[in-house]
C-alpha positions in Angstrom: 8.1 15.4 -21.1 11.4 13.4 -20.4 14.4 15.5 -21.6 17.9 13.6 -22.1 15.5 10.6 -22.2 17.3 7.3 -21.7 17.9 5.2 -25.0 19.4 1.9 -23.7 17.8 -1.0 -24.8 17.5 -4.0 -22.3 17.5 -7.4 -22.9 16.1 -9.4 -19.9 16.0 -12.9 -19.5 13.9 -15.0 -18.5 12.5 -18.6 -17.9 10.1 -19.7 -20.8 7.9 -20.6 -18.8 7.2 -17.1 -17.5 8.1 -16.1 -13.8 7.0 -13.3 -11.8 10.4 -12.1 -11.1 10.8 -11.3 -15.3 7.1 -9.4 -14.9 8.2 -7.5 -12.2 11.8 -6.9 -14.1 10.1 -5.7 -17.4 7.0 -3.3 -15.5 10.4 -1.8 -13.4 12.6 -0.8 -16.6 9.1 0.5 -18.6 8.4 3.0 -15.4 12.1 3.6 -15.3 12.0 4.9 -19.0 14.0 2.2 -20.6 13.6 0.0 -23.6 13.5 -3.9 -23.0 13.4 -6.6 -25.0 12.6 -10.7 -23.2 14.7 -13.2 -24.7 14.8 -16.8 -23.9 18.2 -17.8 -25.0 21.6 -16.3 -26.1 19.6 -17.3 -30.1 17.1 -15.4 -29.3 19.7 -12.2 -28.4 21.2 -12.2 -31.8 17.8 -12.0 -33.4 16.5 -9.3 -31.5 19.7 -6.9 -31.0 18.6 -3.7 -32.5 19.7 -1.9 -35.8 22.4 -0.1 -33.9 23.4 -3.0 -31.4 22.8 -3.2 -28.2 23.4 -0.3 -25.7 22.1 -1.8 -22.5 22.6 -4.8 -20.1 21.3 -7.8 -19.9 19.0 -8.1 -16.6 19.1 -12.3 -16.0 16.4 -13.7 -14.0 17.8 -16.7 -11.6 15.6 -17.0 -8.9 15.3 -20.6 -8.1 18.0 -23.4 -8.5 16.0 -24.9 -11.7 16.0 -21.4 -13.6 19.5 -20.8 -12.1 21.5 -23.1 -14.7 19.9 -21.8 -17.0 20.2 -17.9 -16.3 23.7 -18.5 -15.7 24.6 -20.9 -19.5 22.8 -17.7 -21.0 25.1 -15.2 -18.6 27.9 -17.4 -20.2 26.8 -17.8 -23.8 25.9 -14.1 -24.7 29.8 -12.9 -23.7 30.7 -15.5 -26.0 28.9 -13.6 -29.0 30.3 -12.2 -31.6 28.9 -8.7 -29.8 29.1 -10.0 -26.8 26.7 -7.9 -24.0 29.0 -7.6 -21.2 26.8 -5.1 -18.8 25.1 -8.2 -17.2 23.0 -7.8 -13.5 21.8 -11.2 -12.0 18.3 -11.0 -10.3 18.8 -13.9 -7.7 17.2 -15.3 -4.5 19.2 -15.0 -1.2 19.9 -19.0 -1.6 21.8 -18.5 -4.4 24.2 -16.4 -3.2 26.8 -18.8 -3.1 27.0 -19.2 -6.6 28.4 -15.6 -7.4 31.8 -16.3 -6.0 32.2 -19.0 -8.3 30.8 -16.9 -11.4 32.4 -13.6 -11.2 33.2 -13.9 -14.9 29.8 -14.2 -15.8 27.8 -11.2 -14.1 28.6 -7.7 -13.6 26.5 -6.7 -10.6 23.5 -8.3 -8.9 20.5 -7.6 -6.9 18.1 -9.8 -4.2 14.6 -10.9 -4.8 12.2 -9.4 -4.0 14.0 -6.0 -4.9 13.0 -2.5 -4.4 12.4 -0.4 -7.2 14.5 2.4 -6.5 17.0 -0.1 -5.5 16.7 -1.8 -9.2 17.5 1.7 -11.0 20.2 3.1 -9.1 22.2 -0.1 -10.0 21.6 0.1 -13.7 22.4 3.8 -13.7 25.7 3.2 -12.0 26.5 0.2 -14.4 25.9 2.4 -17.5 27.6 4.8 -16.0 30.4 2.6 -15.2 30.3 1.4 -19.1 30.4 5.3 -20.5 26.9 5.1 -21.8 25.4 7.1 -18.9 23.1 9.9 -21.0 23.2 13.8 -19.5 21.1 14.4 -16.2 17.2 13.3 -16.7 14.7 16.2 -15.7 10.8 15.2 -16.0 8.9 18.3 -16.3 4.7 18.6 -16.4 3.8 21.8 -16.8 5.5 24.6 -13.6 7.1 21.1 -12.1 10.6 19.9 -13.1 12.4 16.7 -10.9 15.9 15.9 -11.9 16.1 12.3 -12.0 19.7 12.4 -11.0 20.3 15.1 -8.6 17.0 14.2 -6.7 15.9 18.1 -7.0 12.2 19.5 -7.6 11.4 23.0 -8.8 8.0 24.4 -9.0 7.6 27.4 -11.3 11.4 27.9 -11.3 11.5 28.2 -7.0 12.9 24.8 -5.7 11.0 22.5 -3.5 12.5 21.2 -0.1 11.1 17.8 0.1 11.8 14.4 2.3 12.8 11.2 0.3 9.9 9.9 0.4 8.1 12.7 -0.7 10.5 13.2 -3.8 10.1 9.3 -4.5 6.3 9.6 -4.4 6.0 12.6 -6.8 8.6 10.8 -9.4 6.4 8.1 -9.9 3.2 10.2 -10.6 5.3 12.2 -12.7 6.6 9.2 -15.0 3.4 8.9 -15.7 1.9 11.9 -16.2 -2.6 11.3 -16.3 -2.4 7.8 -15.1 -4.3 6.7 -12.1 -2.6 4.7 -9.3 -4.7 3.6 -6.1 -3.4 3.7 -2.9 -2.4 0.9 -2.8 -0.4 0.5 -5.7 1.4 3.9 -4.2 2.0 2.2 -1.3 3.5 -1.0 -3.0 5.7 0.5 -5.9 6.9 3.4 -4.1 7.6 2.1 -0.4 7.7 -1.3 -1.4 5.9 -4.8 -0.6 7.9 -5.3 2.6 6.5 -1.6 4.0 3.5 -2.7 6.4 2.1 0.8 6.7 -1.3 0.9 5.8 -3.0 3.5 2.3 -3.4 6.3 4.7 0.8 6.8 4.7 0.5 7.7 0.8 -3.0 10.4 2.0 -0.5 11.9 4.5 2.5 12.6 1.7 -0.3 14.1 -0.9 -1.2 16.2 1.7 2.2 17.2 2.3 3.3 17.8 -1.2 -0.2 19.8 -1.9 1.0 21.9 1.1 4.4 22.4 -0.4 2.8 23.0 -3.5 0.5 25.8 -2.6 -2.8 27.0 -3.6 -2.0 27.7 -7.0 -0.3 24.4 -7.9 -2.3 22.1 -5.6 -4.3 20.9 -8.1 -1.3 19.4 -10.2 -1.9 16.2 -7.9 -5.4 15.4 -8.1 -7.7 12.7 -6.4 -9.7 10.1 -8.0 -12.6 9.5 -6.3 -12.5 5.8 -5.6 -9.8 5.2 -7.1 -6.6 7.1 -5.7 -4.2 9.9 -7.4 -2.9 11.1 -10.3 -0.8 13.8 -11.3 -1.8 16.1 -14.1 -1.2 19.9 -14.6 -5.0 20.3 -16.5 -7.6 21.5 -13.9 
């Protein structure tokens, strides 16, 4: 259960003809709790803005110099709405960094493909924030386990947990999604990243750890999938 839940809505851009950047934008947001919509053009905006308007930012996808014109005439075109969205973050390669200094206008805050997850969501909390439509702190609790999403703190029946970054990070994303099954490798990808060359036995080590910290009692909370990988689930 996700108390003080996050209700923005996001509207994320990208090319029509798909790009992985958008896919990667739009699986980020989902795990992150958010709402998205994908529009193709600042049209396409006004049609989908929700019954009570939008309350998010626009994520813009302008990783190449072909999709870049075009991310950046939609940047320009949806603050020239009638409603205009002005909580806008650029995804953009490191070749286009020269174009921000000419657009500061059009973009709020922007991030470098390939971006890291963690990365992604601490921007767009601290844009929200900036805005004033931050929502109260975000606690995840399964069953005796509570994280709070903002103050990076883990309780177990009620007695906090001391626990490394990494550690912390691991257990959030199990905990977003409470039953699911991730392999190793997907572990190792989402939550250290794709440019993190350790190998699967980096995520066995921090179950272990966490089981440890966990005790006998709760140990099972994180449970192994033979063949598969981990999952975390407070049924036995």
């Amino acid at each position: 259960m996700v108390a003080g839940e996050q209700q923005a809505i996001f509207a994320v851009f990208s090319d029509p003809d798909g790009d992985a950047g958008g896919v990667e934008v739009i699986r980020t947001l989902s795990m992150a709790g958010f709402g998205c919509i994908e529009v193709g053009s600042a049209s396409d905006l006004i049609r989908s803005k929700p019954a009570n308007g939008w309350a998010g930012t626009i994520v813009a996808i302008a990783e190449d110099d072909a999709k870049a014109a075009t991310a950046w005439g939609f940047c320009r075109d949806s603050r020239k709405l009638d409603e205009p969205v002005m909580n806008t973050l650029v995804l953009i390669s490191g070749s286009n960094l020269p174009e921000l200094a000419e657009r500061h206008e059009q973009f709020d805050d922007f991030i470098i493909a390939p971006f890291h997850p963690s990365e992604f969501e601490a921007r767009l909390g601290h844009m929200l924030w900036r805005s004033g439509q931050a929502p109260g702190p975000e606690t995840v609790e399964i069953g005796p386990l509570a994280l709070n999403l903002e103050t990076y703190q883990a309780t177990l029946a009620n007695k906090p947990l001391d626990l490394t970054y990494m550690e912390y990070e691991l257990l959030k994303f199990l905990a977003l999604s409470p039953s699911k099954v991730f392999s190793r490798e997907v572990l190792l990808n989402r939550v250290w990243g794709y440019e993190y060359y350790g190998g699967a036995r980096t995520v066995d080590v921090h179950v272990r750890r966490l089981r440890a910290k966990f005790g006998e009692e709760h140990a099972h909370l994180i449970q192994t999938v033979r063949s598969v990988g981990y999952k975390l689930d407070q049924t036995r």
